[in-house]
ZADREN-22694 format. One line per field, with one value per residue: residue in one letter; x, z, y of N, C-alpha, C in turn. Coordinates in steps of 0.05 Angstrom, whole numbers, plus 5000, padded with zeros to 4 digits. Example, Ala and Ser with C-alpha at 12.3 -4.5 7.8 and 13.67 -1.06 7.14 Angstrom:
// ZADREN-22694
residu (a / s)
n.c1 (5264 / 5257)
n.c3 (5156 / 5142)
n.c2 (4886 / 4955)
ca.c1 (5246 / 5273)
ca.c3 (5156 / 5143)
ca.c2 (4910 / 4979)
c.c1 (5264 / 5258)
c.c3 (5156 / 5157)
c.c2 (4934 / 5001)
//
This chain:
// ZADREN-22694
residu (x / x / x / x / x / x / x / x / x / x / x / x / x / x / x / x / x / x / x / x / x / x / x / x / x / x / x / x / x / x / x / x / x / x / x / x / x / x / x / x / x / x / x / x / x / x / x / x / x / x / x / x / x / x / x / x / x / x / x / x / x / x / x / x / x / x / x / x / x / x / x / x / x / x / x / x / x / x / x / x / x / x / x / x / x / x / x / x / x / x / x / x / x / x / x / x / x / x / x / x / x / x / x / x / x / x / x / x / x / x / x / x / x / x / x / x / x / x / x / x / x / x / x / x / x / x / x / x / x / x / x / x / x / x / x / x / x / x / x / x / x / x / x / x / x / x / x / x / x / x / x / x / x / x / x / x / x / x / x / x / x / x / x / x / x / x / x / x / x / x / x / x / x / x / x / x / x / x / x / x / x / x / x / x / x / x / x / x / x / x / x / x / x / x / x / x / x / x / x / x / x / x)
n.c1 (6581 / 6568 / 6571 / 6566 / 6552 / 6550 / 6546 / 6535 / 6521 / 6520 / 6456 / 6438 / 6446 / 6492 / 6497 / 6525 / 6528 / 6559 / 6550 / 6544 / 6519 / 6518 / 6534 / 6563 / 6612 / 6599 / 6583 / 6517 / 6494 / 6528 / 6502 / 6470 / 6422 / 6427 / 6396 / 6346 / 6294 / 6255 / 6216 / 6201 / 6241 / 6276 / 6318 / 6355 / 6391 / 6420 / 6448 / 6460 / 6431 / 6413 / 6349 / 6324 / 6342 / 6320 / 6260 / 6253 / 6280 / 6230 / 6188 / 6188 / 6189 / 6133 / 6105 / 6115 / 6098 / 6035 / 6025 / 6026 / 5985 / 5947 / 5934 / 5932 / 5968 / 6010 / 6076 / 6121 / 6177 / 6250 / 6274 / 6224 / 6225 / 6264 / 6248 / 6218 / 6228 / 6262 / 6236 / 6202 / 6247 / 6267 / 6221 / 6211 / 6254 / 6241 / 6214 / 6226 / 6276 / 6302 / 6357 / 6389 / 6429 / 6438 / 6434 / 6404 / 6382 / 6363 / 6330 / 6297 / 6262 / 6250 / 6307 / 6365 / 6413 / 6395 / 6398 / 6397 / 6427 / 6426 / 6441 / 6431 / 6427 / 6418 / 6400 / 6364 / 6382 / 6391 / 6425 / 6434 / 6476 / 6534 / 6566 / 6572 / 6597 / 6574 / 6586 / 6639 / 6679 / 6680 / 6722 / 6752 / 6744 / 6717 / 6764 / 6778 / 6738 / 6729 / 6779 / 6760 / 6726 / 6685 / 6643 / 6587 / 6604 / 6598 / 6560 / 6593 / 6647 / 6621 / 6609 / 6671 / 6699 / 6658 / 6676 / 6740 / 6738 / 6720 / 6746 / 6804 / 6783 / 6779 / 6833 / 6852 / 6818 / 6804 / 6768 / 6734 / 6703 / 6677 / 6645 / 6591 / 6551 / 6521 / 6480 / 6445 / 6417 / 6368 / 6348 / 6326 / 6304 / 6322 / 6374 / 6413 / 6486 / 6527 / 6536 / 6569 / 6549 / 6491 / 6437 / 6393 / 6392 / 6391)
n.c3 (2363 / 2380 / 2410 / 2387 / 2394 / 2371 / 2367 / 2360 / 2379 / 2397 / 2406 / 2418 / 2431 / 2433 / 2458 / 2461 / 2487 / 2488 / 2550 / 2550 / 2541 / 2507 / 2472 / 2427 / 2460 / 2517 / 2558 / 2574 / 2615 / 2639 / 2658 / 2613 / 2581 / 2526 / 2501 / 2481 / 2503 / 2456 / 2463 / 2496 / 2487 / 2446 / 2434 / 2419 / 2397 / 2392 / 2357 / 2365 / 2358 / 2419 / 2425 / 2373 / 2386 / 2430 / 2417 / 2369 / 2390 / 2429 / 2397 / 2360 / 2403 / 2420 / 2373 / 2367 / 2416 / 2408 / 2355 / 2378 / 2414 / 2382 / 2352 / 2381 / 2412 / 2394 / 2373 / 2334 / 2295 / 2304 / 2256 / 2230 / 2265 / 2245 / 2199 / 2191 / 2223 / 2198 / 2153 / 2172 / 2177 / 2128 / 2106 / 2135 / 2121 / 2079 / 2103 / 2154 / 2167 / 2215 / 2254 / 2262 / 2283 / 2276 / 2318 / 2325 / 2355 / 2369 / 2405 / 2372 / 2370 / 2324 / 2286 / 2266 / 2301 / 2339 / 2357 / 2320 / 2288 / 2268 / 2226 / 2219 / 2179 / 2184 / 2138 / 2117 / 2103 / 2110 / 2143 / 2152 / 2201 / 2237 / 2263 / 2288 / 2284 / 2304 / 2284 / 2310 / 2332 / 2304 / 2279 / 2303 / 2331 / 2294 / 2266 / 2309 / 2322 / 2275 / 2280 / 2319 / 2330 / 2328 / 2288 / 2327 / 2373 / 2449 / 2494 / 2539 / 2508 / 2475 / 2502 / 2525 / 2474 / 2467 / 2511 / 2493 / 2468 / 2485 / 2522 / 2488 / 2458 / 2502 / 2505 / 2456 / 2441 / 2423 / 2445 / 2511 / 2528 / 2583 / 2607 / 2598 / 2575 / 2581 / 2545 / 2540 / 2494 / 2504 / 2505 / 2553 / 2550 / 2559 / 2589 / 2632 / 2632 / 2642 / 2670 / 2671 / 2699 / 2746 / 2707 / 2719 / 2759 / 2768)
n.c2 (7650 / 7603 / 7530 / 7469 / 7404 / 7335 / 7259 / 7199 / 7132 / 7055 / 7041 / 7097 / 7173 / 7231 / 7290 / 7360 / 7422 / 7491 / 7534 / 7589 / 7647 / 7696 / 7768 / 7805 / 7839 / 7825 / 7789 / 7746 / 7708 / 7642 / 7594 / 7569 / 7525 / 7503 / 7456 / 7427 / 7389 / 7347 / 7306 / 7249 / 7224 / 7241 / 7305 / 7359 / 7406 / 7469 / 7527 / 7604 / 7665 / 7688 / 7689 / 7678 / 7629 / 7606 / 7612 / 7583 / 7530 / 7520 / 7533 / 7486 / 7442 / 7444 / 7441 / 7385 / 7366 / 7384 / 7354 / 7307 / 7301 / 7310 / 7266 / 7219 / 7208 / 7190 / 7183 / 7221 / 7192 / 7205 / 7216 / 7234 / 7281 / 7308 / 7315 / 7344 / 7405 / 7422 / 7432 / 7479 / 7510 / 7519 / 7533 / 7581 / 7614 / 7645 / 7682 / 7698 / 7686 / 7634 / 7643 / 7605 / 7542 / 7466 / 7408 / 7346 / 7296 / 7216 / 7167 / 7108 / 7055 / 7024 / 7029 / 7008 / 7016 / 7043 / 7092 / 7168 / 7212 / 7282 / 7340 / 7405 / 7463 / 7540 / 7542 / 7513 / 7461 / 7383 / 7328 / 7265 / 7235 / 7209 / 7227 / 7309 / 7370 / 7437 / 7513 / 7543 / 7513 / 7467 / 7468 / 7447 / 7400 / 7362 / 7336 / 7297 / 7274 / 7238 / 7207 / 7186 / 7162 / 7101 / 7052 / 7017 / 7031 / 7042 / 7085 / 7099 / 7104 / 7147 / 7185 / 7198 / 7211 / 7261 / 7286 / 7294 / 7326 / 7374 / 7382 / 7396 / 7440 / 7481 / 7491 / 7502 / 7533 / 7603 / 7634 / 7631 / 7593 / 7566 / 7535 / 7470 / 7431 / 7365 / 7315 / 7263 / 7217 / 7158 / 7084 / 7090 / 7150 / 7226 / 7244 / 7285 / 7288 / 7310 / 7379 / 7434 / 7484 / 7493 / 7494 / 7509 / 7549 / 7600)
ca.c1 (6603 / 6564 / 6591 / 6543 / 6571 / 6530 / 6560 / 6514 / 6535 / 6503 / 6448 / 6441 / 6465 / 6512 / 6495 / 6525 / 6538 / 6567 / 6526 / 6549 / 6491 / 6536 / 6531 / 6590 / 6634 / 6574 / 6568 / 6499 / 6497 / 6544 / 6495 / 6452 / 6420 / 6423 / 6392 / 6318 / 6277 / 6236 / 6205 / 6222 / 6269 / 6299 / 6335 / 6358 / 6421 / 6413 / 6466 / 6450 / 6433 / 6394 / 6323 / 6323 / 6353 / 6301 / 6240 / 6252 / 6275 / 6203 / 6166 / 6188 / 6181 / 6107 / 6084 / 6116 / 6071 / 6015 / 6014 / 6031 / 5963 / 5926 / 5939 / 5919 / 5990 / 6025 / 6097 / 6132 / 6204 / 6278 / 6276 / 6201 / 6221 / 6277 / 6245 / 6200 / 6247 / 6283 / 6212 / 6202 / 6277 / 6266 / 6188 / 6213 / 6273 / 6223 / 6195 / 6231 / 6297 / 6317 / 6390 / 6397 / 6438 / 6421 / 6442 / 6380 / 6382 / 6339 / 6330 / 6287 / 6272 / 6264 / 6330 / 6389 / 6429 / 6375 / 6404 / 6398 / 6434 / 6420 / 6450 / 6412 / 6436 / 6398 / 6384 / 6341 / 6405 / 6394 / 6433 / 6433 / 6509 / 6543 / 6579 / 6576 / 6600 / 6565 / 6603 / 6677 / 6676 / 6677 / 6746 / 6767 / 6727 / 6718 / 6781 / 6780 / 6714 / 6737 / 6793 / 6761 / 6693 / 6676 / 6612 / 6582 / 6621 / 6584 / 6557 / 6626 / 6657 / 6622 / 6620 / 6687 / 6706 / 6659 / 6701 / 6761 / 6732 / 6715 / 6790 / 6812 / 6766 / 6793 / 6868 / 6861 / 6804 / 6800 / 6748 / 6740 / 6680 / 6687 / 6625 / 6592 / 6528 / 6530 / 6457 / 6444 / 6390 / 6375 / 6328 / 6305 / 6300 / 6339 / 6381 / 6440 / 6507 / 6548 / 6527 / 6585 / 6530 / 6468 / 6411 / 6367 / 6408 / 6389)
ca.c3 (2378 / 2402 / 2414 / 2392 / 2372 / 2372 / 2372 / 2359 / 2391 / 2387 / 2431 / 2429 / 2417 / 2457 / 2451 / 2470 / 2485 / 2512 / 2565 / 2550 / 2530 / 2503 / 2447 / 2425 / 2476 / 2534 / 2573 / 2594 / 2632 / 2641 / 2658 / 2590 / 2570 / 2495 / 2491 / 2486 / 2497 / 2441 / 2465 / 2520 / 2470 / 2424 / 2438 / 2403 / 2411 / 2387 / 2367 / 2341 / 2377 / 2440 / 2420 / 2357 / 2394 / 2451 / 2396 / 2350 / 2409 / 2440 / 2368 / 2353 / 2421 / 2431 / 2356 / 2367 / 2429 / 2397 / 2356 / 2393 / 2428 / 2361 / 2336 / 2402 / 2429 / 2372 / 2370 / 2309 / 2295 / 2299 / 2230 / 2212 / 2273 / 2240 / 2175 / 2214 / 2237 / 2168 / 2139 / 2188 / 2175 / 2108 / 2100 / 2153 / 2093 / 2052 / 2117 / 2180 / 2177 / 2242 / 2248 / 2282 / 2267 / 2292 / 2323 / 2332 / 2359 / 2389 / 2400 / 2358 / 2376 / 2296 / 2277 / 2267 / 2325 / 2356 / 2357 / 2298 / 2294 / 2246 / 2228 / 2204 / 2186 / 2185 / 2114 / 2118 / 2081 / 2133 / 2132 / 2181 / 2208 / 2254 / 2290 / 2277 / 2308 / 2284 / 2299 / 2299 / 2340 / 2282 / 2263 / 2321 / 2337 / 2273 / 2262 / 2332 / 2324 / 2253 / 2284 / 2347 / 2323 / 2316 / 2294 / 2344 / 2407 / 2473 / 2506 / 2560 / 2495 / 2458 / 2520 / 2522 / 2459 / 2482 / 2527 / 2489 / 2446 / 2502 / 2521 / 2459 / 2459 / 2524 / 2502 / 2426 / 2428 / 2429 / 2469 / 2540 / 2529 / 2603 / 2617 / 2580 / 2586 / 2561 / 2551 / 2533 / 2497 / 2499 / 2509 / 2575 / 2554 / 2560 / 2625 / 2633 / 2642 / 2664 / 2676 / 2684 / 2715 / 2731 / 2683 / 2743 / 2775 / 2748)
ca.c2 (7638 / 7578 / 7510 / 7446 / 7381 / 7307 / 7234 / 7175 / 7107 / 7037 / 7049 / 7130 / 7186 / 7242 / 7320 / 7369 / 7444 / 7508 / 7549 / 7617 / 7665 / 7727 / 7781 / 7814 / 7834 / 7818 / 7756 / 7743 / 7679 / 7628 / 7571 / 7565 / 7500 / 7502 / 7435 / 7427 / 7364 / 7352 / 7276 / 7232 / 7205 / 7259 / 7320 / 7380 / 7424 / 7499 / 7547 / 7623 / 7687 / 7685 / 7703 / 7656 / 7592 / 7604 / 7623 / 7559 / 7511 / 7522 / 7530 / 7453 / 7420 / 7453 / 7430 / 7365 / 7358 / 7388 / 7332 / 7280 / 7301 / 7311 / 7235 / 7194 / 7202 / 7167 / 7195 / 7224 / 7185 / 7220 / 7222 / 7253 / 7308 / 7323 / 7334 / 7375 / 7421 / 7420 / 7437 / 7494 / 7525 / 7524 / 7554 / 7611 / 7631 / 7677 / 7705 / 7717 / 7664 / 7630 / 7640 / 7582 / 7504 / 7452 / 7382 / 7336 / 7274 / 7217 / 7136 / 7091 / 7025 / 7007 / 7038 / 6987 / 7016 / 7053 / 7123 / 7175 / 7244 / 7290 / 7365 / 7416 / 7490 / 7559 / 7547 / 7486 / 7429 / 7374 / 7307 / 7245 / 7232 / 7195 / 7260 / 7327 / 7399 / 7471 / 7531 / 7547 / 7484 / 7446 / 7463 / 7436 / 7375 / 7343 / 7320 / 7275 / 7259 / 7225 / 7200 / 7163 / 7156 / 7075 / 7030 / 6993 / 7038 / 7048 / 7106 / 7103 / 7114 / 7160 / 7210 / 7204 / 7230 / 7295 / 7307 / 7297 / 7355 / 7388 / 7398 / 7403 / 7468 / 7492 / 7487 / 7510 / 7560 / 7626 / 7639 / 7616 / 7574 / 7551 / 7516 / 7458 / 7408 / 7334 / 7298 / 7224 / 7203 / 7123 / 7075 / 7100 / 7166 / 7247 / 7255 / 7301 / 7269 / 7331 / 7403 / 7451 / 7497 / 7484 / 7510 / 7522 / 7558 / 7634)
c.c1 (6595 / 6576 / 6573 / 6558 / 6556 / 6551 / 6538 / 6529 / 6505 / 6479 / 6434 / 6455 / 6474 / 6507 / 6511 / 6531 / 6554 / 6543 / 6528 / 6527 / 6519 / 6521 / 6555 / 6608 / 6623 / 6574 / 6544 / 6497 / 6521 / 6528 / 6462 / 6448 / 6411 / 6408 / 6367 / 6306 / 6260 / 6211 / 6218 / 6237 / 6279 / 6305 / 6348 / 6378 / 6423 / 6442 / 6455 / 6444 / 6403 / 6359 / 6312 / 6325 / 6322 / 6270 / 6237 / 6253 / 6240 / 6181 / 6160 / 6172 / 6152 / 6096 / 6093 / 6094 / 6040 / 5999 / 6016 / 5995 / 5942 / 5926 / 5944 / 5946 / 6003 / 6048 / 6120 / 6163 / 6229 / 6276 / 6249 / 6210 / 6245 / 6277 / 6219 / 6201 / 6270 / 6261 / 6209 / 6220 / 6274 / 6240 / 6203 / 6242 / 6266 / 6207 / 6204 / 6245 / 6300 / 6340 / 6403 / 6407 / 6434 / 6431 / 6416 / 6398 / 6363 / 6350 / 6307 / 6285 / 6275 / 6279 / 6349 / 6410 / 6418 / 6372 / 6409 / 6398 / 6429 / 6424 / 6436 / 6426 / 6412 / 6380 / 6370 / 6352 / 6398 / 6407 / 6442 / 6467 / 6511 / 6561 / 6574 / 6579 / 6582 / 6580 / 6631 / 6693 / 6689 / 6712 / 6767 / 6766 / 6725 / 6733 / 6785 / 6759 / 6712 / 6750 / 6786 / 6735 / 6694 / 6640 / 6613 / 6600 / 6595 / 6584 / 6585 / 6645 / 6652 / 6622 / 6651 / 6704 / 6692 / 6667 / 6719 / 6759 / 6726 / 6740 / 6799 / 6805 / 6779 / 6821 / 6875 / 6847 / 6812 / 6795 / 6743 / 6702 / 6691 / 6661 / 6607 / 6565 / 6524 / 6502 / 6463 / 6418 / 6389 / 6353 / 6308 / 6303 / 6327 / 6349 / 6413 / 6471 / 6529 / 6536 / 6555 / 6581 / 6507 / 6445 / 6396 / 6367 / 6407 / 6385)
c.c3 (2394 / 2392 / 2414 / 2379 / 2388 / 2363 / 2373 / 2365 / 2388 / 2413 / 2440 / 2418 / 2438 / 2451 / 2472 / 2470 / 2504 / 2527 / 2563 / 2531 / 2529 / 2472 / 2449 / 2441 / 2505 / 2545 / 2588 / 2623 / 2625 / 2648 / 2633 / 2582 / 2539 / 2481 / 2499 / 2475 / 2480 / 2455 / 2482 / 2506 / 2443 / 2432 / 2417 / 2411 / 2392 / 2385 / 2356 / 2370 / 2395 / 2443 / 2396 / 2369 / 2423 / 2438 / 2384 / 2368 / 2415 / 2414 / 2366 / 2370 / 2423 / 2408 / 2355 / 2387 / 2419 / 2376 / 2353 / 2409 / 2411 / 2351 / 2354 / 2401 / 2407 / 2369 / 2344 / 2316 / 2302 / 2274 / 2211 / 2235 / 2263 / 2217 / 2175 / 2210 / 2212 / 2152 / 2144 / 2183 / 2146 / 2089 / 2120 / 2138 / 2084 / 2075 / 2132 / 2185 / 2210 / 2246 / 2281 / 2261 / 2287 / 2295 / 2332 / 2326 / 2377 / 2385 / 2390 / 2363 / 2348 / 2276 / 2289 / 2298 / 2349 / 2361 / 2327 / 2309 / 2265 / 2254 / 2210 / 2212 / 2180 / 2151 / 2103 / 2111 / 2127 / 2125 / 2164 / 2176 / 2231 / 2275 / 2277 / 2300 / 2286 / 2311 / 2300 / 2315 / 2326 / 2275 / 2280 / 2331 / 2316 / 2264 / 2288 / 2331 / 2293 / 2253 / 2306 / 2343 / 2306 / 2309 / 2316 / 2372 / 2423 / 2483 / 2518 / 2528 / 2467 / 2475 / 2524 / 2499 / 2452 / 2485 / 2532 / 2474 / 2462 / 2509 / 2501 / 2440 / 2482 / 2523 / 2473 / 2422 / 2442 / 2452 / 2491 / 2547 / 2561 / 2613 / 2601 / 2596 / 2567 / 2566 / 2532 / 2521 / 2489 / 2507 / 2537 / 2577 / 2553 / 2581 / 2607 / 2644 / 2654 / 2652 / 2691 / 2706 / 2712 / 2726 / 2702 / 2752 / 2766 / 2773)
c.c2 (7614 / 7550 / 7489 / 7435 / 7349 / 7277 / 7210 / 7151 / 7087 / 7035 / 7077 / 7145 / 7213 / 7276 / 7339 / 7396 / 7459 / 7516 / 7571 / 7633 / 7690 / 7741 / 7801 / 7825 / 7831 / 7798 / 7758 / 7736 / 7654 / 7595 / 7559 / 7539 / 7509 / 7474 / 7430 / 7397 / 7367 / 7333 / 7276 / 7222 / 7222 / 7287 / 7341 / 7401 / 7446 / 7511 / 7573 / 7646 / 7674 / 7679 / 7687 / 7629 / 7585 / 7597 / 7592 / 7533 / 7500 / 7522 / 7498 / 7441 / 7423 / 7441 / 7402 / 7353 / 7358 / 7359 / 7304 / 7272 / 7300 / 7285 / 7215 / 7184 / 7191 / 7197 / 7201 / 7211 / 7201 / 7230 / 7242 / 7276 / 7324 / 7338 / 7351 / 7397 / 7429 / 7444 / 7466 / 7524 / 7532 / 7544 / 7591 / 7627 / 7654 / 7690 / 7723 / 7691 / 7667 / 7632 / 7622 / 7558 / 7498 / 7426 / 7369 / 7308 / 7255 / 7187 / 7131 / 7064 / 7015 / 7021 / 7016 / 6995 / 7036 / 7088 / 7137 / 7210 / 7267 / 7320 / 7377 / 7449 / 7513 / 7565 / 7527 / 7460 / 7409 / 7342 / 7289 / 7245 / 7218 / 7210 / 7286 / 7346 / 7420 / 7496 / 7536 / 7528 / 7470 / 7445 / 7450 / 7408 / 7354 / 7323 / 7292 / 7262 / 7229 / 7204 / 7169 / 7147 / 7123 / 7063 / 7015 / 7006 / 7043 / 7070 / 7121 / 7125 / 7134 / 7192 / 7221 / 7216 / 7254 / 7308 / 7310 / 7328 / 7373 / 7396 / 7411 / 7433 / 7493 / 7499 / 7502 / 7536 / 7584 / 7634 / 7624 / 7609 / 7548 / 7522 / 7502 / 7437 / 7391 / 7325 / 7272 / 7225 / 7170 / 7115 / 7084 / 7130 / 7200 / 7252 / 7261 / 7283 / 7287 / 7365 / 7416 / 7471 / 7489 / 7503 / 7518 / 7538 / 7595 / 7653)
//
């Protein structure tokens, strides 16, 4: 029942999720960061049961460091951590699947518009995009994100069609996915742009 959906603009790219930690009729927590720093400049948005999204989050970001530190700091692209993390999803099939998807995103200085998003599901298919939702999300989001989604738009306006989907969620869905966290990533890096609750806060 989770809620991830990504937005790339010229410049960056726009992640974001719900915070609700639940299992079937259960609410954990209400202030869940589903979105795990990989790099100071890419980003990762998790959906899937609790114990998987936590498990794999932390698997990536730790062997991305690992070797970042094994190869005299030299930083793997958007595009090799996503075929990473593709690689990963796909080897752990025949053993002990992640049942996790995935929104990965990051900046690039030598990428044409600098930001690169890329969706990846629990069964390793991964494909670069220019928006994407995972989740029952999708049936809701896609169509606006289709609709509003330009080349060459600006951050201002790729947050904003977020958190047109963000309403749009609030008004249509089901479920009372009340609380929601928006990150940025761009040339200077991963900072939060709105926190319904905050993640600290346990």
């Amino acid at each position: 029942m989770d809620t991830v959906f990504g937005v790339s603009y010229k410049g960056g790219v726009v992640i974001a999720t719900d915070q609700v930690n639940a299992r079937s009729i259960l609410m954990y927590q209400q202030n869940l960061d589903k979105i795990a720093e990989l790099s100071s400049h890419s980003a990762m948005g998790v959906s899937g049961p609790n114990c998987d999204l936590v498990n794999f989050s932390e698997y990536i970001s730790k062997n991305l460091a690992l070797y970042e530190l094994s190869n005299d700091g030299m930083k793997l692209s958007t595009h090799a951590q996503a075929n990473f993390c593709r690689g990963e999803l796909a080897k752990a099939l025949r053993k002990g699947p992640f049942q996790v998807n995935v929104i990965l995103g990051g900046y690039d200085e030598n990428v044409p518009n600098g930001g690169s998003l890329y969706i990846m599901d629990y069964l390793g298919s991964c494909h670069k995009v220019n928006y994407g939702a995972q989740g029952y999300a999708s049936n809701f989001t896609l169509s606006i994100m289709d609709r509003d989604w330009e080349e060459g738009m600006n951050e201002e306006q790729a947050v904003k069609i977020v958190e047109h989907c963000i309403r749009e969620l609030n008004m249509r869905f089901l479920l009372n996915q009340s609380n929601f966290i928006i990150k940025v990533v761009d040339k200077d890096g991963v900072r939060t742009v709105k926190a319904d609750s905050d993640p600290s806060d346990n």
